[in-house]
C-alpha positions as CSV (number, residue, x, y, z in Angstrom):
1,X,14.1,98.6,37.3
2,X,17.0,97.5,35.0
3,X,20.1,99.4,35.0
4,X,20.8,101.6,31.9
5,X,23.9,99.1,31.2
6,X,22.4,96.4,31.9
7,X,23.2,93.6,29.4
8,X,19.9,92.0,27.8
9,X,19.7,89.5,30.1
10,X,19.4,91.7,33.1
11,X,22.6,91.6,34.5
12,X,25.1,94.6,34.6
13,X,28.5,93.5,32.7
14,X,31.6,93.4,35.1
15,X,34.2,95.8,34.3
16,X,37.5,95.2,32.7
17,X,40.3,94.6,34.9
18,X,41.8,97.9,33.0
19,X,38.7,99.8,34.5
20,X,38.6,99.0,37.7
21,X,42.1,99.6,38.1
22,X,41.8,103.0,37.0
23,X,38.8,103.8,39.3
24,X,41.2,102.4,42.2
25,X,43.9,104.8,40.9
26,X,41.6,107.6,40.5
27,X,39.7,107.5,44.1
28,X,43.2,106.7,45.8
29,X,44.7,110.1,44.2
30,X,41.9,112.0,44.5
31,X,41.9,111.2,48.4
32,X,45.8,111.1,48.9
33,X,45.4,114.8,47.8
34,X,42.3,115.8,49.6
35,X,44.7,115.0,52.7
36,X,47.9,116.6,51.7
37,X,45.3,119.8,51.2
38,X,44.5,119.5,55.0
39,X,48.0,118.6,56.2
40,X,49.2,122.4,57.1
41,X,46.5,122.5,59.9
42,X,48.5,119.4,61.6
43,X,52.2,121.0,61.8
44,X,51.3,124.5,64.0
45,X,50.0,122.2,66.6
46,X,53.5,120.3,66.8
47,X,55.6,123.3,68.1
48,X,58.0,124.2,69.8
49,X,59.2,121.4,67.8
50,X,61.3,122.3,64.9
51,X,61.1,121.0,61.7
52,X,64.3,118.4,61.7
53,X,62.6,117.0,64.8
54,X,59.0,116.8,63.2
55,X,60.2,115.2,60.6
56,X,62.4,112.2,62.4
57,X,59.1,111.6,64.1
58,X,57.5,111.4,60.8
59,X,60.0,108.9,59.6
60,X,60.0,106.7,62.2
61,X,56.1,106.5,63.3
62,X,55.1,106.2,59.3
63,X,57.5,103.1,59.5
64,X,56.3,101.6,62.3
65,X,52.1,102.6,61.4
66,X,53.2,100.4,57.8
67,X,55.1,97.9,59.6
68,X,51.5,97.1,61.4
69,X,49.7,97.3,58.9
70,X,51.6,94.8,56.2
71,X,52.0,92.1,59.9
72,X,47.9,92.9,60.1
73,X,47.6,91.7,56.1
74,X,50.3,88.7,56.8
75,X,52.1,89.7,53.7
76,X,54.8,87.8,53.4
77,X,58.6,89.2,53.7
78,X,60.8,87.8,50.8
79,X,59.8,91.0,48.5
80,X,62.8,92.6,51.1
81,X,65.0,90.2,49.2
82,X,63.5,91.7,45.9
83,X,63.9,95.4,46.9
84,X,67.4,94.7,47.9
85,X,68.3,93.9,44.2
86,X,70.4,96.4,42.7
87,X,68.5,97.1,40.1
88,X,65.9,98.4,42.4
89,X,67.6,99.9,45.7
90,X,69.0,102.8,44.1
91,X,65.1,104.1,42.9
92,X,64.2,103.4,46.7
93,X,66.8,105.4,48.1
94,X,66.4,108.0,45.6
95,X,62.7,108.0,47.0
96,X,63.4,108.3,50.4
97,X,65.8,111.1,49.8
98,X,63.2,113.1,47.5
99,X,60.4,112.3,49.9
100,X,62.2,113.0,52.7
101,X,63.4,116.4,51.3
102,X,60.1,117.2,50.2
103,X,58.7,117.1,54.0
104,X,61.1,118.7,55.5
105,X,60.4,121.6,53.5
106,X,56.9,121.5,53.4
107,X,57.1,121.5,57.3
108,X,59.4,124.5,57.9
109,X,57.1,126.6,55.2
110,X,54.3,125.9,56.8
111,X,55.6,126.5,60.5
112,X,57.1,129.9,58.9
113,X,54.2,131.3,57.3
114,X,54.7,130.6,54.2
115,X,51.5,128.0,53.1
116,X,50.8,130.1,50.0
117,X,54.5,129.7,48.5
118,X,53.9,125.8,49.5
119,X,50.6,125.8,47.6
120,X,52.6,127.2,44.6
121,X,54.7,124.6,44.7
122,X,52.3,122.2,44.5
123,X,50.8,124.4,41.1
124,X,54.0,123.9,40.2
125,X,54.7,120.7,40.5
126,X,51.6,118.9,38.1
127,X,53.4,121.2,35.1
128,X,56.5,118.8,36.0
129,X,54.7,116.1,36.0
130,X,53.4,116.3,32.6
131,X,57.0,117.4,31.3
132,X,58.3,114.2,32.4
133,X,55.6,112.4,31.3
134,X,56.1,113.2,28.0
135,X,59.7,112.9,28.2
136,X,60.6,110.1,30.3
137,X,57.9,107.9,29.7
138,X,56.3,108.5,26.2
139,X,53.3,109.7,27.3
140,X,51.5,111.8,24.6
141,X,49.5,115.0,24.5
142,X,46.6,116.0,22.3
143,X,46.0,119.6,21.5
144,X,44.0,120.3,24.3
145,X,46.5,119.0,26.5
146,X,48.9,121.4,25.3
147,X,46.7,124.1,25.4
148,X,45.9,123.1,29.1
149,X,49.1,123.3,30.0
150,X,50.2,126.3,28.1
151,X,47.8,127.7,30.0
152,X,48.5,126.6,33.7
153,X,52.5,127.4,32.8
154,X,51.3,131.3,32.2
155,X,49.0,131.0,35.3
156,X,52.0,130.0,37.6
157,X,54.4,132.9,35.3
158,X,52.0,135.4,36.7
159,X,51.7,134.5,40.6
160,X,55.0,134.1,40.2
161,X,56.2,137.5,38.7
162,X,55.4,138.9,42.3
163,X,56.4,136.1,44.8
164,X,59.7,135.8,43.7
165,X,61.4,136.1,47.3
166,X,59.6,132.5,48.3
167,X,59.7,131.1,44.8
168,X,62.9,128.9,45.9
169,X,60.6,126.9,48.5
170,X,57.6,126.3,45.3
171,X,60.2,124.8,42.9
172,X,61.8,122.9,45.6
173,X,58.6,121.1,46.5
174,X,57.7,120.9,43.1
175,X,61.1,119.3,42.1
176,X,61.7,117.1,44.6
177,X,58.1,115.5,44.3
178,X,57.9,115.3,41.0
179,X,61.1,113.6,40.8
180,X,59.7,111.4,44.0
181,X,57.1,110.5,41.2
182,X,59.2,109.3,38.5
183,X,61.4,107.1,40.9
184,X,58.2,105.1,42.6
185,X,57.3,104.8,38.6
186,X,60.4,103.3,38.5
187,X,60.8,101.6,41.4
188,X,58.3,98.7,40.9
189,X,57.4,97.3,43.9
190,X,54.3,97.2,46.5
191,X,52.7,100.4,47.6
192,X,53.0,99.0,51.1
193,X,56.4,97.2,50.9
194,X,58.0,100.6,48.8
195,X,56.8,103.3,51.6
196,X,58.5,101.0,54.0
197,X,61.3,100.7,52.8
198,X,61.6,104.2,51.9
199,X,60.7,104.6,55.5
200,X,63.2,102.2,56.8
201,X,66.0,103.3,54.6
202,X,65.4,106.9,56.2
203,X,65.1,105.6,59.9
204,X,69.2,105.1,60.9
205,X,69.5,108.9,60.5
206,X,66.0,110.3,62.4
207,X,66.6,108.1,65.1
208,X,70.2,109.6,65.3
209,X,68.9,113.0,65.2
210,X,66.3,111.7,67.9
211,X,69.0,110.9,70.1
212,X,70.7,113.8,69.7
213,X,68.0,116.1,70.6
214,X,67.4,113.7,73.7
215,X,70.8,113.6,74.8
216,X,71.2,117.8,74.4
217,X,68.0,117.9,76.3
218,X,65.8,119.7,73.0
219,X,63.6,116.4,72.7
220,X,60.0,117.5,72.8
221,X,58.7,114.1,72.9
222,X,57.9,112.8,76.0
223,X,57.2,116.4,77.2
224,X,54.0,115.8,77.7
225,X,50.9,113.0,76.6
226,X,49.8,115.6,74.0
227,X,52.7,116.8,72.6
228,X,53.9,112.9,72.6
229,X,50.9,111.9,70.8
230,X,50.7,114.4,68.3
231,X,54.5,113.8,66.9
232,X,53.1,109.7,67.0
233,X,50.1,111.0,64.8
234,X,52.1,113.0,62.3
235,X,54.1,109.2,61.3
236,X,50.4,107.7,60.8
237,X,48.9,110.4,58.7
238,X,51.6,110.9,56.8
239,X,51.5,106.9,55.9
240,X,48.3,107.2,54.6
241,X,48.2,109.8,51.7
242,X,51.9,108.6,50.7
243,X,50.5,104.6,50.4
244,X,47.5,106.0,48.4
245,X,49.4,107.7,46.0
246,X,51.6,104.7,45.8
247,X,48.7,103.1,44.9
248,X,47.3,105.9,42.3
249,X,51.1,106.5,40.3
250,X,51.3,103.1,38.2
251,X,47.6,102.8,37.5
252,X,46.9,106.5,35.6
253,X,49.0,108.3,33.5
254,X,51.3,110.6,34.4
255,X,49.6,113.6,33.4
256,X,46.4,112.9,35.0
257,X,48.4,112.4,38.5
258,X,49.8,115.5,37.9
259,X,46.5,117.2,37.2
260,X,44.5,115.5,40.3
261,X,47.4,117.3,42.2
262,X,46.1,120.3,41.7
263,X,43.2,119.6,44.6
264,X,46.2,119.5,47.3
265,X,47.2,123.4,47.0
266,X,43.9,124.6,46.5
267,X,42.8,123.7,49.8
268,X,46.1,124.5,51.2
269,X,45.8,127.9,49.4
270,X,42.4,128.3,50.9
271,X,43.9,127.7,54.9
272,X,46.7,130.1,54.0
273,X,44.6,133.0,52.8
274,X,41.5,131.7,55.9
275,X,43.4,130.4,58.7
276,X,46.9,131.6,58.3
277,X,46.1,135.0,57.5
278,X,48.2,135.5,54.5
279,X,47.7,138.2,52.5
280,X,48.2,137.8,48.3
281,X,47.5,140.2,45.5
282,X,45.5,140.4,42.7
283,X,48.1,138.8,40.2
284,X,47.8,135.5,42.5
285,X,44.1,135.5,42.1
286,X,44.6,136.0,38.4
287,X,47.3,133.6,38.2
288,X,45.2,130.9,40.0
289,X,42.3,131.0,37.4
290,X,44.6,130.6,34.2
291,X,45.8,127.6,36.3
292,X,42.6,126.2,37.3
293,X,41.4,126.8,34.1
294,X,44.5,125.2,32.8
295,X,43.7,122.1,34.5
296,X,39.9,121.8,33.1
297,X,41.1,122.0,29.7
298,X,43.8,119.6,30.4
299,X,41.8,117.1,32.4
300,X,39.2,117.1,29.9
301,X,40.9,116.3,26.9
302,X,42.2,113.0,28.8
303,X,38.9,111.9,29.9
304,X,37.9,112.8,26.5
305,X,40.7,110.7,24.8
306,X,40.4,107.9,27.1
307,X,35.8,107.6,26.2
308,X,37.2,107.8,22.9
309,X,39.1,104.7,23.1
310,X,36.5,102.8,25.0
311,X,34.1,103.4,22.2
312,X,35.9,102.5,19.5
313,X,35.0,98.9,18.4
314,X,38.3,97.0,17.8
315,X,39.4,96.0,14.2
């Protein structure tokens, strides 16, 4: 049986090199986000730790999990000369300040029942991600992007009209990675080689925390095997989704990132209403449809856009 694009020979034409990039940056977001969803079911089962001390572990064992991983590849090491230029060290520690921000934050909400203002965040934060699209990088938007957004801005209006008391934890994680965004955008070096040095540049001051908590006699790890293990495992799942967005940012635009977000606070919204037992009215219900619908007619009109261009035979 021949393949519907099959070429008349037989034979099923390779992709363009623009293609396949895109389906690379299109599976790698869509699973970075798939774990980021899941990642609040992960931080109950590190306490008594508190979030500072979560997050030096994170620091440290993401850097040493991509540290194997580029040895295990046999990259070689002179791109540390290249992300040592200046011209590129000030995006990277931007990043690592943003990122690093960003999960300290997302840590202490979770830990202090607040998943569902996290998840808004994260509603939040695709809306900034199409803003600065536009602006910073020229990105354009048809009319059904702009009615897609129009729509997902009212959306978040009304969940947030009455969750204002933790609105200041949804714009700071939608700030801070948005922003995270632009600079790896900017930033143009290795998905690998960038989280490591944003990893490394972040290390000096979690190991100094580590040895404060360890010389005050707070240090958690070493406890016990579990607890030990656990803090280990947060640094090597939290390398994973951050290298596959790496990989997904300069292979789509900016807005469809942004949209492909949208799967991390859903599922995150679902454990906060499941497992955490959080309680939201009706306006968040109603709030979340004008954003998911938001996103449809957004992500739609960019799919569409982009079979238009495929299609059209060049002059």
């Amino acid at each position: 049986m021949t393949h519907p694009a099959a070429a008349p020979g037989g034979t099923v034409p390779a992709p363009d090199d623009g293609s396949r990039e895109r389906s690379i940056g299109l599976a790698s977001g869509v699973a970075a986000y798939v774990i980021w969803g899941f990642f609040p079911l992960l931080f109950p089962l590190l306490k008594p730790s508190g979030p500072m001390e979560i997050l030096a572990h994170r620091v440290v064992w993401s850097l040493a999990a991509v540290g194997l991983v580029l040895l295990a590849l046999r990259r070689p090491w002179g791109w540390l000369r290249d992300a040592a230029r200046r011209d590129k060290l000030p995006w990277l520690a931007a990043a690592s300040l943003l990122i690093g921000l960003n999960w300290l934050t997302f840590i202490w909400a979770v830990n202090s029942a607040h998943v569902v203002e996290a998840s808004l965040g994260y509603f939040i934060n695709p809306l900034v991600n199409i803003v600065l699209g536009v602006w910073l990088f020229g990105e354009r938007m048809t009319r059904g992007g702009l009615t897609g957004t129009l729509l997902a801005l009212v959306g978040v209006s009304v969940i947030a009209w009455e969750n204002w008391r933790g609105l200041w934890v949804s714009l700071l994680l939608a700030a801070s990675f948005g922003l995270y965004g632009v600079v790896k955008k900017r930033a143009k070096l290795g998905a690998l080689e960038g989280l490591f040095v944003e990893s490394g540049l972040l290390v000096p001051l979690a190991l100094a925390y580590w040895a404060w908590l360890a010389a005050t006699g707070a240090s958690h790890f070493g406890s016990d095997a579990r607890a030990s293990a656990l803090l280990m495992f947060a640094g090597v799942l939290t390398a994973l989704p951050l290298w596959l967005f790496a990989l997904a940012a300069p292979r789509l635009p900016f807005g469809v990132v942004g949209v492909l977000q949208y799967l991390g606070p859903t599922i995150q919204f679902g454990l906060g209403i499941t497992v955490f037992g959080q309680v939201v009215g009706l306006s968040y219900w109603a709030g979340l449809v004008l954003v998911w619908a938001g996103s449809a007619v957004y992500l739609s009109s960019v799919f569409a856009r982009a079979r238009k261009q495929r299609v059209t035979p060049p002059v």
